[in-house]
N, C-alpha and C positions, 0 to 999 in steps of 0.2 A: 839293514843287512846289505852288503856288497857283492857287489855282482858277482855269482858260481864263475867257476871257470872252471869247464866240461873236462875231463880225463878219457881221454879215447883209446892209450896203453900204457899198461903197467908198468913199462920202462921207463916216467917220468920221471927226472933226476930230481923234482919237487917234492918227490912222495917219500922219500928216506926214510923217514922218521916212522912210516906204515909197512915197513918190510917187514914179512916172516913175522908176523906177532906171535907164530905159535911156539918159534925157533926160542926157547929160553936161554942158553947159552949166548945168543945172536942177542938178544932184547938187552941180557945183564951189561953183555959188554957194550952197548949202542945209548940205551938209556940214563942208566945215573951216572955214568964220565961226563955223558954230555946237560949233565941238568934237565932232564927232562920224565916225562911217563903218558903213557895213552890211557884217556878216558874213554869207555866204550860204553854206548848208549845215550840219551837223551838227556835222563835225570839225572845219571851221574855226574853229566856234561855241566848241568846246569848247577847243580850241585858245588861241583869244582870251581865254577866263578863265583857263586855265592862265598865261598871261601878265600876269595881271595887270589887265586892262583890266576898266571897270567895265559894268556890262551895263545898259542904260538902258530895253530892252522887246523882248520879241519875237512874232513876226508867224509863224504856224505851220499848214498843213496840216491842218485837225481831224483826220484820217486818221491823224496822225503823232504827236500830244500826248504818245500814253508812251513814245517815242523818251527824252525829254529829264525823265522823272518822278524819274531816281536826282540830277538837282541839287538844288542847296537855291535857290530861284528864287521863295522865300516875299517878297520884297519889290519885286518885278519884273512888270510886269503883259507877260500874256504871251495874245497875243490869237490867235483860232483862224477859219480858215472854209473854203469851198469853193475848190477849184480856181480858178474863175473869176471869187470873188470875190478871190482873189490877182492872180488876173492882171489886174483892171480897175484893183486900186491901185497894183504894179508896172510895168505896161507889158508885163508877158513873161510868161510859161508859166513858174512857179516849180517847178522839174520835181526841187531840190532838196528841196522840201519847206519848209525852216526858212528865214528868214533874222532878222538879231538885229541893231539898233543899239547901240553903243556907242559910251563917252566914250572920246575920244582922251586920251590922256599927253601932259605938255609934253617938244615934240623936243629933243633931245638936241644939246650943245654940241660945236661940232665940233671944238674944240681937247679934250676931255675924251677924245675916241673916237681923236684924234691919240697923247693919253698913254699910252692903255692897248691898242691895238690892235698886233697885229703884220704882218697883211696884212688889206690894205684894195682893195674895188673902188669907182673914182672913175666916176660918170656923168656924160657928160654929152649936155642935149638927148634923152635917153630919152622918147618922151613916148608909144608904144606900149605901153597895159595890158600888154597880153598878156605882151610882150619883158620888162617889168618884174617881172611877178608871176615870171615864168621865171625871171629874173637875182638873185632874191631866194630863191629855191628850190636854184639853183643855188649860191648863196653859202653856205646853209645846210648843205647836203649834202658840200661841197667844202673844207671847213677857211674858209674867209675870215672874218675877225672881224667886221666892219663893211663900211656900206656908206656913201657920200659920195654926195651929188648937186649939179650945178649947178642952180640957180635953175629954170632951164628944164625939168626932169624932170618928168613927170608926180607926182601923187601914190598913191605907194607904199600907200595903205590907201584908194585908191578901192577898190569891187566887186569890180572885174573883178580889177585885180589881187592882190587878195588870195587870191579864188579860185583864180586860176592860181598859185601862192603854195603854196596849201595850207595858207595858216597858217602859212608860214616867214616870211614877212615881221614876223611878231611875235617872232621868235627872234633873229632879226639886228640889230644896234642900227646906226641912219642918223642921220645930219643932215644939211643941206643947209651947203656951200661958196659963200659970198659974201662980198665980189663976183665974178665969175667973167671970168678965170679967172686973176684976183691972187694969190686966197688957195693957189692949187697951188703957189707959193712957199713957204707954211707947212707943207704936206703937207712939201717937202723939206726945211725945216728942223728936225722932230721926226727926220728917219733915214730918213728912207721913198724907195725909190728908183723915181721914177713911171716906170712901161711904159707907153709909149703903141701899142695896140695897133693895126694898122693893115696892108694890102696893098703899102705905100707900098714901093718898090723899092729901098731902101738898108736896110728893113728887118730887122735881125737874128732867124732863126728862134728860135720862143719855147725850143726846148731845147739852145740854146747859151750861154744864161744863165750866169752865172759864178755862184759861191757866193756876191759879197759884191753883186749885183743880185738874187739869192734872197735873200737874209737879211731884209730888212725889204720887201717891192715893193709897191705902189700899182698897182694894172692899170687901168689908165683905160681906157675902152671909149664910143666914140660911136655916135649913132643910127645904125640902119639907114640905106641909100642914102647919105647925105651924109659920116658919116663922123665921126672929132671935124675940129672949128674948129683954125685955121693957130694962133691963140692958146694953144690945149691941147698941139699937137706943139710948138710953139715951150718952152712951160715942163716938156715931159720931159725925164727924163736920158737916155734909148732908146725906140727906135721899134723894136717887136717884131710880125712874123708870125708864122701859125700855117702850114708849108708846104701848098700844094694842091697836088690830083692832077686827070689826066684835063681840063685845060683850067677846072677851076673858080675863080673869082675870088675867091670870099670866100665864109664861111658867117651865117646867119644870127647875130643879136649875141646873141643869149641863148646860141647854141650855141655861138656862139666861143667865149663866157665861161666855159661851163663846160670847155669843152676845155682853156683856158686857167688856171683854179680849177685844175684837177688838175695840170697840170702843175708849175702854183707850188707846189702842199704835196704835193710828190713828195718823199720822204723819200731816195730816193737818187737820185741826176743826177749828169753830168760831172763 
């Protein structure tokens, strides 16, 4: 690893790329024009090189520097200082310690992840970090090959969500579906039979699925509150629930999804 090079104030013209990480508006427009996203924490960090992603600088805890001494980080300027001088250039109380910019990869073609994928979860209108970095964690853990997004979705390698991610979001390959929600007709013409998952009352429960809507399925899952758009149920081939109990309506959509994730790559059913 190459020698720290100490931050003594936050007015560092080096540090750009660590402004206001809380500021979302500031991040959208700073972040993906310029090919880039901040990893925050350790594993994540490490996580994101195992993946391949190029590592552009990082911003570290002097407290913390031989955390990160077994990489080879000889070409990488990697900046160090106080607590407080973190938190006057991030906005927040860096209480991870590390966090790392990196160049993004160019996304991924969605007719390519169409050919090689065999289950897939479609989003659409996700635009909750949280729910996302979840549904991205949950995708990973759960058998699902890829992940599809409408236009609308949040982006998948902002902060937050990667953090809640864990750095699965780097393991799962995505692209976005546009225009929306036309191209769900492409989804079914590769094989793929879209669930549209939903409370709606004609809804068939998810584990009466037959083998030949198991075989290839697209689980389309919409935002919190609203739900997917009449446009999304209209281009599925089945509208599927997860049954409730005790009077409850719905669960949260990260949590549907992964209840949902296991179900589909349930190796035995009906």
């Amino acid at each position: 690893m190459q020698a720290t090079e100490m931050i003594t104030t936050p007015l560092d013209e080096r540090l750009a790329d660590y402004r206001a990480l809380t500021d979302l508006e500031l991040r959208t427009r700073w972040e993906p024009p310029n090919g880039l996203f901040i990893a925050e924490g350790e594993l994540v960090l490490r996580r994101a090189l195992r993946a391949g992603y190029r590592l552009r600088s990082v911003l570290i805890d002097a407290k913390r520097v031989s955390q990160l001494e077994d990489l080879n980080l000889a070409d990488t300027p990697v900046y160090a200082g106080d607590q407080a001088t973190l938190e006057a250039i991030t906005g927040f109380h860096v209480h991870r310690g590390v966090l790392a910019s990196f160049h993004r990869k160019p996304e991924l073609d969605a007719a390519e992840i169409l050919r090689t994928a065999r289950r897939l979860a479609i989003l659409e209108n996700i635009n909750n970090h949280t729910n996302l970095g979840a549904l991205f964690r949950s995708a990973a853990a759960l058998g699902m090959d890829a992940v599809l997004l409408s236009p609308t979705c949040a982006d998948p390698l902002y902060r937050r969500s990667v953090r809640v991610s864990m750095g699965e979001v780097f393991a799962v390959p995505y692209a976005h579906l546009h225009p929306w929600p036309d191209t769900l007709t492409d989804v079914r013409k590769a094989g793929f039979t879209v669930l549209a998952l939903t409370p709606a009352a004609d809804a068939i429960p998810i584990q009466h699925l037959t083998a030949a809507q198991r075989a290839k399925p697209a689980l389309l899952l919409g935002a919190e509150g609203p739900g997917l758009t009449t446009g999304a149920l209209d281009a599925s081939d089945a509208r599927i629930v997860i049954p409730m109990h005790r009077g409850v309506d719905s669960l949260n959509v990260a949590n549907a999804a992964a209840v949902a994730f296991w179900e589909l790559n349930r190796t035995e059913h009906p």
